[in-house]
C-alpha positions as CSV (number, residue, x, y, z in Angstrom):
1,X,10.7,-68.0,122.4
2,X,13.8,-69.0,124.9
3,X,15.0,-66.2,126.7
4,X,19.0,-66.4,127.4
5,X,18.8,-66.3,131.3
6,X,23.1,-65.5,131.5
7,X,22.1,-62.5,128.8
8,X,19.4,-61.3,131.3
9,X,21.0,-61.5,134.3
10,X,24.3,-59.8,133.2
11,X,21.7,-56.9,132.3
12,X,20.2,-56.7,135.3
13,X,23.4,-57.1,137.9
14,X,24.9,-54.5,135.6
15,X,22.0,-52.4,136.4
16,X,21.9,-52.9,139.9
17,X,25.7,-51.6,139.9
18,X,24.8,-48.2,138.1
19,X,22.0,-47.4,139.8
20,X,23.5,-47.5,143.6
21,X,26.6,-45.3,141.8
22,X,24.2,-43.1,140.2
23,X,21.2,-42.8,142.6
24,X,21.2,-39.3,143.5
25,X,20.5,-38.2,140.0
26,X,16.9,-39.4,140.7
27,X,14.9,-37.4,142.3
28,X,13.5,-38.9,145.6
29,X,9.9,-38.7,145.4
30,X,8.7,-39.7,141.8
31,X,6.3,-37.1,140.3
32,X,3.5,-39.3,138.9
33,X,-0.2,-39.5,140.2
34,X,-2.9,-42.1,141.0
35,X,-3.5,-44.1,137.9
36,X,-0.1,-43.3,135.5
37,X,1.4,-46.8,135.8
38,X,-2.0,-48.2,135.5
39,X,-2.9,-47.0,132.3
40,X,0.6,-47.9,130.6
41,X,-0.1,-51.6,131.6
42,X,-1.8,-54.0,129.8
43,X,-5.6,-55.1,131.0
44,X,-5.1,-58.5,129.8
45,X,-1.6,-60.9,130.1
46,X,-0.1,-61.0,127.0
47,X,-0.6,-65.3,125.8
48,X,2.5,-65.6,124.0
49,X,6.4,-65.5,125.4
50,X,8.0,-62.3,125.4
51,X,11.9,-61.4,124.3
52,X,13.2,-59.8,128.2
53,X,13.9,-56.9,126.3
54,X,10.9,-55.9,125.8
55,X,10.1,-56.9,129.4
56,X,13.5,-55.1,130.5
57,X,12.3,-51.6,128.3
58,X,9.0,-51.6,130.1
59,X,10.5,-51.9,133.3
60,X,12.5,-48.9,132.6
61,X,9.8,-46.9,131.2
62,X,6.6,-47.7,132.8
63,X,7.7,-48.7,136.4
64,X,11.2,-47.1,137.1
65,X,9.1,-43.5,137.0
66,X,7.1,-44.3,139.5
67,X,9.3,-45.7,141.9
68,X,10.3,-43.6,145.3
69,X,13.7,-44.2,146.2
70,X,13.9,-45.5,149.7
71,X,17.8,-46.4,148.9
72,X,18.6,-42.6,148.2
73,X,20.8,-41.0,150.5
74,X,18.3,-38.1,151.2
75,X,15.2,-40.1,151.7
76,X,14.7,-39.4,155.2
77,X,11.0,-40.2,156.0
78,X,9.1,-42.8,158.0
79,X,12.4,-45.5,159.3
80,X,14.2,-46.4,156.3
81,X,14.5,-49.6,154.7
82,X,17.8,-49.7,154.3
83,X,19.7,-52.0,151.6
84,X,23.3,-53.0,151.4
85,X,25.7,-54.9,148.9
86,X,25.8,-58.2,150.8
87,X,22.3,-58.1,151.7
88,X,21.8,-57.7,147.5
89,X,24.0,-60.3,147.0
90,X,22.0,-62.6,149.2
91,X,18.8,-61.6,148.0
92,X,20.3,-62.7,144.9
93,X,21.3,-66.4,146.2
94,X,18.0,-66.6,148.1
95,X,15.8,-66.4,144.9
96,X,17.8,-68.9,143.1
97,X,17.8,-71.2,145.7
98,X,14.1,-70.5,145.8
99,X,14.0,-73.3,149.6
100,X,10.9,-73.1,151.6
101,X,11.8,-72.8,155.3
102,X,9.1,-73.9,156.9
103,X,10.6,-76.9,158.8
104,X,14.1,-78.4,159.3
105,X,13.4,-81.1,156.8
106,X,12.4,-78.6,153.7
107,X,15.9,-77.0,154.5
108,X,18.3,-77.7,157.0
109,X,20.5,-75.1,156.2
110,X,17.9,-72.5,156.5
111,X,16.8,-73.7,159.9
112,X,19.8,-74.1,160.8
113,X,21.9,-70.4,159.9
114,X,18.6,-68.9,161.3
115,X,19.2,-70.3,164.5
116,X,22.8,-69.1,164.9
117,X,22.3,-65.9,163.2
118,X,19.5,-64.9,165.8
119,X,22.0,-65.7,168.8
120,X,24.6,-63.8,167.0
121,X,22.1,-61.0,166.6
122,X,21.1,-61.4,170.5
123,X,24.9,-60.9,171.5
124,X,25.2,-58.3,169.1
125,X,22.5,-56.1,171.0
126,X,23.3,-57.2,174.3
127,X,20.1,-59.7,175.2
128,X,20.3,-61.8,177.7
129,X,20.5,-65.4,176.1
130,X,17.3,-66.8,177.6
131,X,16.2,-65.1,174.6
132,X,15.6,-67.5,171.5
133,X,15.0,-66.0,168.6
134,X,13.0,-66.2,164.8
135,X,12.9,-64.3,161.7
136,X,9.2,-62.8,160.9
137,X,8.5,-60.7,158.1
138,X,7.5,-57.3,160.1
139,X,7.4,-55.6,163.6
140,X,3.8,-55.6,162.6
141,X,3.9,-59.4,163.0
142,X,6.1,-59.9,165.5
143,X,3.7,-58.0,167.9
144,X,1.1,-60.2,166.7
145,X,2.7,-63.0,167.9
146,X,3.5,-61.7,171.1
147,X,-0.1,-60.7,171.6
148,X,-1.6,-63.8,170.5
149,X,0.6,-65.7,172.7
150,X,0.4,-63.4,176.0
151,X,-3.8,-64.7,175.3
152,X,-3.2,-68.0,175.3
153,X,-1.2,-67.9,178.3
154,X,-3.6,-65.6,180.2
155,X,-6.2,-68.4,179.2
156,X,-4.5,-71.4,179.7
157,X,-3.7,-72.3,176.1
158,X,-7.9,-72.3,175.7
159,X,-8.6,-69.7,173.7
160,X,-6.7,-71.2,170.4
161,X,-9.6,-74.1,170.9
162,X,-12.9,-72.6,172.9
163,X,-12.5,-68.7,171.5
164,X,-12.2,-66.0,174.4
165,X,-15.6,-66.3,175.4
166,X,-16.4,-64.4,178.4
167,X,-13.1,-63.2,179.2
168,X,-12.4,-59.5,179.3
169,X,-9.2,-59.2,178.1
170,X,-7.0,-55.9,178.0
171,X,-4.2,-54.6,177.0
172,X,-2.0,-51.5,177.6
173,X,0.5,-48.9,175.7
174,X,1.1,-45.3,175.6
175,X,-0.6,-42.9,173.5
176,X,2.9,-42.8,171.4
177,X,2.9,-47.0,170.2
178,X,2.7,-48.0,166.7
179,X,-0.5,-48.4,164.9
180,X,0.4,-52.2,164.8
181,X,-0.8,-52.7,168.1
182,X,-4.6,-52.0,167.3
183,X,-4.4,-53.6,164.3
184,X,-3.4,-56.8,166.5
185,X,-6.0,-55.9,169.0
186,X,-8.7,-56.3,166.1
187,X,-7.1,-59.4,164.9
188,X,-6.8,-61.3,168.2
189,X,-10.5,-60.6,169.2
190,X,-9.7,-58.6,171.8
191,X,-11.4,-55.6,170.3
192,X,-9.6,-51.6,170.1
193,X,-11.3,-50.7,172.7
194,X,-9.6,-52.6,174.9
195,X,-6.3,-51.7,174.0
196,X,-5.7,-48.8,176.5
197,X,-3.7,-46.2,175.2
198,X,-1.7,-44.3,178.1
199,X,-0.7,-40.5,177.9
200,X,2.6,-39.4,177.8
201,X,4.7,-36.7,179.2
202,X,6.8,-33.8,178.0
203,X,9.4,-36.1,176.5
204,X,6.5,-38.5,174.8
205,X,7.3,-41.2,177.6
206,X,4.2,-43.4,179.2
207,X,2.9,-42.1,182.0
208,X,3.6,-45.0,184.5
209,X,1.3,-43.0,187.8
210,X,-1.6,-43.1,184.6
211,X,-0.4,-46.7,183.9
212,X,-1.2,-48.3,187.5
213,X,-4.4,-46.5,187.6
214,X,-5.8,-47.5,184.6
215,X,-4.8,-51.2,185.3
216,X,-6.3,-50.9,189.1
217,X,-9.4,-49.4,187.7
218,X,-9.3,-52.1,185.4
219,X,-9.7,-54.8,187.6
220,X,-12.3,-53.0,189.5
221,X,-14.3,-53.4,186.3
222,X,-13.4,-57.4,186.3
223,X,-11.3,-56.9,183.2
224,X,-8.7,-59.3,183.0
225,X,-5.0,-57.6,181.9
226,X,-2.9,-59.6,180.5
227,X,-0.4,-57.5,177.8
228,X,1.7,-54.5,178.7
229,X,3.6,-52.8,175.6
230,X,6.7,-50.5,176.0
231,X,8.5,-48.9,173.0
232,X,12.4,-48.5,172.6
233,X,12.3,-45.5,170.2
234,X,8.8,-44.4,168.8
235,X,7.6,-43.7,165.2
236,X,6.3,-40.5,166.0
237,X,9.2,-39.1,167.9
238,X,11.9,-42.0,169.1
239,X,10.5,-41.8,172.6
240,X,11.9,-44.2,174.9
241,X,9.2,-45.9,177.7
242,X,10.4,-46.3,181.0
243,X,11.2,-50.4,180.1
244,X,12.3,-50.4,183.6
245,X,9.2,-49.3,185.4
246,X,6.9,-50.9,182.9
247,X,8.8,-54.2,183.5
248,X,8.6,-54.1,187.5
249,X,4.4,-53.3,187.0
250,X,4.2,-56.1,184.3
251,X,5.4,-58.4,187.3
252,X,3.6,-57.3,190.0
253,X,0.3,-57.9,187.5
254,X,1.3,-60.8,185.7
255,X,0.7,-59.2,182.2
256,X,3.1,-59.7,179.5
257,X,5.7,-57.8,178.5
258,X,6.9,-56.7,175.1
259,X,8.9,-54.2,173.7
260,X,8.9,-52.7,170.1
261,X,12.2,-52.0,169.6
262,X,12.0,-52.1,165.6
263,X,13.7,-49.4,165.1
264,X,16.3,-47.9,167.5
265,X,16.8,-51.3,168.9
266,X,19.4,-52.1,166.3
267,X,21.3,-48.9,168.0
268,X,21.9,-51.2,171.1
269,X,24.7,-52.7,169.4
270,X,26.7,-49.6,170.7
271,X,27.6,-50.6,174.7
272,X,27.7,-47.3,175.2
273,X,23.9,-46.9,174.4
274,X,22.2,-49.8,176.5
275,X,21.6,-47.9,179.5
276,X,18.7,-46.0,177.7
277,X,17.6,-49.5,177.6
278,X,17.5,-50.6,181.2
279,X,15.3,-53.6,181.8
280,X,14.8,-54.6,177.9
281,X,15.7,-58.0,179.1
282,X,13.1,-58.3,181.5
283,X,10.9,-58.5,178.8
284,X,9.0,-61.3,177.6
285,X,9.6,-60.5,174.3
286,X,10.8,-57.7,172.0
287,X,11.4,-57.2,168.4
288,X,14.0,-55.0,166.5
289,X,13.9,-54.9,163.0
290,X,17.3,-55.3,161.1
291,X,15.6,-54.1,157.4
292,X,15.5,-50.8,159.2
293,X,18.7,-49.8,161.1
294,X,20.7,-53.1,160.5
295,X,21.7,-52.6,156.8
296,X,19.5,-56.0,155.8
297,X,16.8,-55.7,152.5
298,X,13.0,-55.8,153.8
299,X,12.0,-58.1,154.9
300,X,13.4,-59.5,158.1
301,X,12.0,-58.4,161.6
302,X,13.8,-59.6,164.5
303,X,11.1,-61.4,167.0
304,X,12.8,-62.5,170.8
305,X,11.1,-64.2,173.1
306,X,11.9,-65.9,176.5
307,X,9.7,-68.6,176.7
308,X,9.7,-70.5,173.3
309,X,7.5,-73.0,174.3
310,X,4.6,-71.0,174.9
311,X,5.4,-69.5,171.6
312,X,5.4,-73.0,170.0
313,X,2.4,-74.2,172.1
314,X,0.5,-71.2,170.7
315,X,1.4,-71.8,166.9
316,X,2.3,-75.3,166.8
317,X,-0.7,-77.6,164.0
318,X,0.7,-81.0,162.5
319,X,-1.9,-82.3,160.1
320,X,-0.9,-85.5,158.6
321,X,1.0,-84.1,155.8
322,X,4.0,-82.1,157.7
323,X,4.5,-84.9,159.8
324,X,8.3,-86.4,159.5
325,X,10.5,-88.3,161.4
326,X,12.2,-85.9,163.1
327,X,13.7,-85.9,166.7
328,X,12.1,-83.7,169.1
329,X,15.2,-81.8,169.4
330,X,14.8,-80.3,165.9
331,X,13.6,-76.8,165.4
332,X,10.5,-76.2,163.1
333,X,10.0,-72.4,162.1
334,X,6.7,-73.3,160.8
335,X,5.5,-73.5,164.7
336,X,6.9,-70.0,165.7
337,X,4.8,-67.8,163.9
338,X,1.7,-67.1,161.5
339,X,2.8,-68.6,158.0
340,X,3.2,-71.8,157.1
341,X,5.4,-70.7,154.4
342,X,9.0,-69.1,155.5
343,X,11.6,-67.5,153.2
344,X,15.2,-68.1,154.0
345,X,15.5,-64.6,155.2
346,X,18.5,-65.9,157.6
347,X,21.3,-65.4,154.5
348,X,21.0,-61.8,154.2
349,X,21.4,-60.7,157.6
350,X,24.5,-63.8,158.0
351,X,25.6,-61.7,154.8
352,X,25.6,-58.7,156.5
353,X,27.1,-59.4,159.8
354,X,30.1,-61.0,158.4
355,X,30.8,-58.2,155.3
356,X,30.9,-55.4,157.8
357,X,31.7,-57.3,160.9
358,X,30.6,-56.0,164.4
359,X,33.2,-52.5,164.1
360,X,32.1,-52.1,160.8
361,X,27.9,-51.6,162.0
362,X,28.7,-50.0,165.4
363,X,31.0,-47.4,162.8
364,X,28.0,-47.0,161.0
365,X,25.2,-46.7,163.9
366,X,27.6,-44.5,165.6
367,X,27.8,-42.0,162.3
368,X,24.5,-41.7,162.1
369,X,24.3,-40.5,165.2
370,X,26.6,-38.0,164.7
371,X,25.1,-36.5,161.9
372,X,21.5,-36.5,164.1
373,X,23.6,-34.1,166.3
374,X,25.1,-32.2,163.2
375,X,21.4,-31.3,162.4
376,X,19.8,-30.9,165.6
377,X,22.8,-28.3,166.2
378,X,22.1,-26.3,162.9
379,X,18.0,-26.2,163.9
380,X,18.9,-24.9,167.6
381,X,21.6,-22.4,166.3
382,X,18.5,-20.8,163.7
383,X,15.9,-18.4,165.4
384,X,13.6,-19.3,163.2
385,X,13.4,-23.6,163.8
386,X,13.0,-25.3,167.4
387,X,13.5,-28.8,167.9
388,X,10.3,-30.2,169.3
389,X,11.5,-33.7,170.9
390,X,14.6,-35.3,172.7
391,X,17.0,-36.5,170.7
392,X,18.4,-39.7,171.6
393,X,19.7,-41.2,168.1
394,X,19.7,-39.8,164.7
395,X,15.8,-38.8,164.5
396,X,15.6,-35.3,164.9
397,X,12.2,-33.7,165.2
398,X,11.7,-29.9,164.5
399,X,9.6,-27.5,163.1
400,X,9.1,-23.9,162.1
401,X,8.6,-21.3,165.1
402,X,5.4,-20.7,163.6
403,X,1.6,-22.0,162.5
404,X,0.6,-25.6,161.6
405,X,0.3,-24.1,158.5
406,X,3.3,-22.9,157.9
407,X,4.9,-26.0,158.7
408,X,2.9,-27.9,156.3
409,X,3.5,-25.5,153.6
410,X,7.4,-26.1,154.4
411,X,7.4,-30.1,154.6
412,X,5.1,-29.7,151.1
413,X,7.9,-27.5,148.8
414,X,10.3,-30.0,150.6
415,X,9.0,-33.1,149.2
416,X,7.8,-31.5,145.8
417,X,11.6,-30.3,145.3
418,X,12.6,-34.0,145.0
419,X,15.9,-33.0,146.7
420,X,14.9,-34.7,149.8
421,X,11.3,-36.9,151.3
422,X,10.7,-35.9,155.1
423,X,7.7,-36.8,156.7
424,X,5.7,-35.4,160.0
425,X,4.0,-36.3,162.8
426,X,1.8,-34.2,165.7
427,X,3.2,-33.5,169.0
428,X,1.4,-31.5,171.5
429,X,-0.7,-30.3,169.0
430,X,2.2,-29.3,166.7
431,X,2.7,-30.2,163.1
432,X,6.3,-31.7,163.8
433,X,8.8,-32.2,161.0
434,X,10.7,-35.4,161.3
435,X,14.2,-35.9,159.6
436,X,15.8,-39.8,159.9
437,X,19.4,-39.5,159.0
438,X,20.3,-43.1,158.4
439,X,20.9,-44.1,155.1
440,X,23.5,-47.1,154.3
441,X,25.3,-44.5,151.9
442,X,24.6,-41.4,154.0
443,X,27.3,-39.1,154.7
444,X,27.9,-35.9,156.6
445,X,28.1,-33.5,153.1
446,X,24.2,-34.5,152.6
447,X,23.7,-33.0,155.8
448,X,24.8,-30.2,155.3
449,X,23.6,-29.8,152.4
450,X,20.0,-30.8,153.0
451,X,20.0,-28.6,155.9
452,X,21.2,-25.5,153.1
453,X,18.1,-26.8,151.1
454,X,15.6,-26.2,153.7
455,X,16.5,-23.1,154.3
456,X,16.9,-21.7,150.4
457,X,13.3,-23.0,150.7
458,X,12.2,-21.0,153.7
């Protein structure tokens, strides 16, 4: 059987059309359990060819019901994943192209665009341009990298070759960083339990007096620090660490410095926000994630970092095979990161910039932030709601002036409705309702009326 690839595409791009017109018919959440898909799908791959119809009418059936839809303009959970026409189209190009960036050679092009799209990207947000920059796949990995690389410096580059041996490493962030930073505490050898995770204040902010204690004590011990974490905007609550404080103490101990700016670091693209900011560009690295805030398909995660030769140093294995003629000018991607294997995730966020230009995403950003202040206005102006947490951007935390309970029982009919997906976190002790309002196709009216919502559900 030959399939008619022009047939099947025209099918599918047609689709794609109708169902970013039609996407709020769907409800945001799908309503299937653990095991629905499973048993609709074949145990064993079929052995012979089958017509895409048949493929397409599955698709439809069996997988379309149990997808959540993180494009919907009321899925305000977690940090979106936010989609856009050019990013689509690129996505589109990328997959046909099907080019393996790993060095210059295996795609010049992809090299290449990456490294003007990342200085681009640096402008955009207002880094300083001893930055250089690479595409990774996730925050998750970008902190990774940072953390592996912050060990090889603190050990000389010996570590990659003799293991950490005796050396007691550690490593600090507030009580408020993403989960990513144990999992890379694991991963590097380090071990959990000596990532140090600080308290934080009434506004969810490290503690810096708690900070410089915990490090002195430290080296009373004869630990050895060596990696200092401060977050731009956290999951939990969009809590911004003191980057300038935490800079100045990463100096005066020689640990480094990172910043996880994943998500509200693509809201630095507004001048008018960068003073929130103050000393992100003392760091030695930081990572903002355009798949989130920056209107780009997942996946492409943002990773700067001021030294690039450590970086390389770090990552850098040329068995006999990936050796080439090369100059020692040319840029490798294979040597500034984990995978050997890189996808050309440069296109889509080159797509991006240029469809809506600079204007056109500070428009956006700065919408969303209006309509953050639209809904933190209707929570304060109810009796019955109080807003938990500072709002800086368009992530709005608030709850029920009530129990734990209650609040649960609230977020639950919420996300059952399928009107809406919100998700929570714990602050103080609270049961804390977040709300995200940044959708590519989000617009004041859903607000509103999402706001009207919770309350006919109250």
């Amino acid at each position: 059987m030959k399939n008619d690839f022009n047939e099947s595409i025209k099918i599918v791009s047609d689709w794609i059309t109708t169902y970013r017109k039609d996407i709020e018919k769907y409800s945001v959440l799908s309503d299937v359990q653990f095991g629905d898909i499973l048993k609709k799908l074949p145990e064993i791959a079929e052995e012979q060819a089958e017509p895409f119809q048949n493929i397409w009418e599955d698709f439809n059936s069996i997988i379309m019901p149990g997808i959540t839809h993180w494009q919907h303009p009321k899925f305000f959970g977690y940090f979106p994943s936010n989609s856009s026409p050019p990013s689509i189209l690129a996505e589109m190009i990328v997959a046909s192209l099907g080019v393996q960036g790993m060095s210059w050679i295996t795609s010049p092009s992809a090299t290449e665009l990456e490294i003007r799209v990342m200085e681009w990207l640096r402008n955009l947000l207002g880094f300083s341009n001893q930055f250089s920059g690479v595409i990774q796949d996730s925050a998750s990995s970008s902190t990774l990298i940072a953390m592996i690389v912050a060990r090889e410096k603190i050990t000389d580059f010996i570590s990659n070759k003799k293991g950490l041996s005796n050396e007691k490493l550690v490593a600090y962030c507030s009580s408020e960083a993403h989960s990513s930073l144990d999992k890379a505490a694991k991963i590097i050898g380090i071990g959990s339990d000596n990532l140090r995770k600080i308290s934080v204040n009434e506004n969810q902010e490290m503690n810096i007096e708690e900070l410089i204690h915990t490090i002195e004590e430290d080296l009373k011990k004869g630990m050895k620090p060596f990696f200092l974490n401060g977050t731009f905007g956290t999951t939990g609550s969009n809590a911004i660490d003191p980057l300038n404080k935490i800079s100045q103490i990463s100096k005066k101990y020689g640990l480094w410095f990172h910043v996880d700016a994943a998500y509200a670091g693509s809201a630095l693209i507004l001048p008018e926000l960068r003073h929130l900011a103050n000393g992100i560009n003392e760091a030695d690295s930081i990572v903002v994630n355009p798949h989130k805030w920056l209107f780009t398909t997942f996946d492409c995660s943002a990773f700067f970092i001021r030294n690039k030769d450590a970086l390389i140093n770090t990552f850098s294995i040329l068995p006999e095979y990936l050796k080439t003629n090369d100059t020692k000018e040319v840029i490798n991607y294979r040597d500034w990161g984990m995978g050997l294997g890189r996808r050309f995730r440069s296109l889509k966020l080159w797509f991006v910039i240029r469809w809506y230009g600079k204007q056109g995403l500070q428009n956006l950003i700065r919408s969303h932030i209006d309509m953050g202040k639209k809904f933190e206005s209707f929570v304060k102006n109810d009796d019955r709601f109080e807003v938990v947490a500072q709002r800086h951007f368009n992530h709005v935390c608030f709850r029920l002036k009530g129990s734990n309970e209650e609040n649960t029982k609230l977020l639950n009919k919420i996300n059952k409705s399928g009107k809406m997906f919100l998700t929570h976190t714990k602050l103080n002790g609270k049961i804390v309702l977040r709300i995200v309002l940044a959708q590519t196709s989000l617009k004041e009216e859903h607000v509103i009326e999402s706001w009207n919502e919770i309350l006919d559900m109250l």
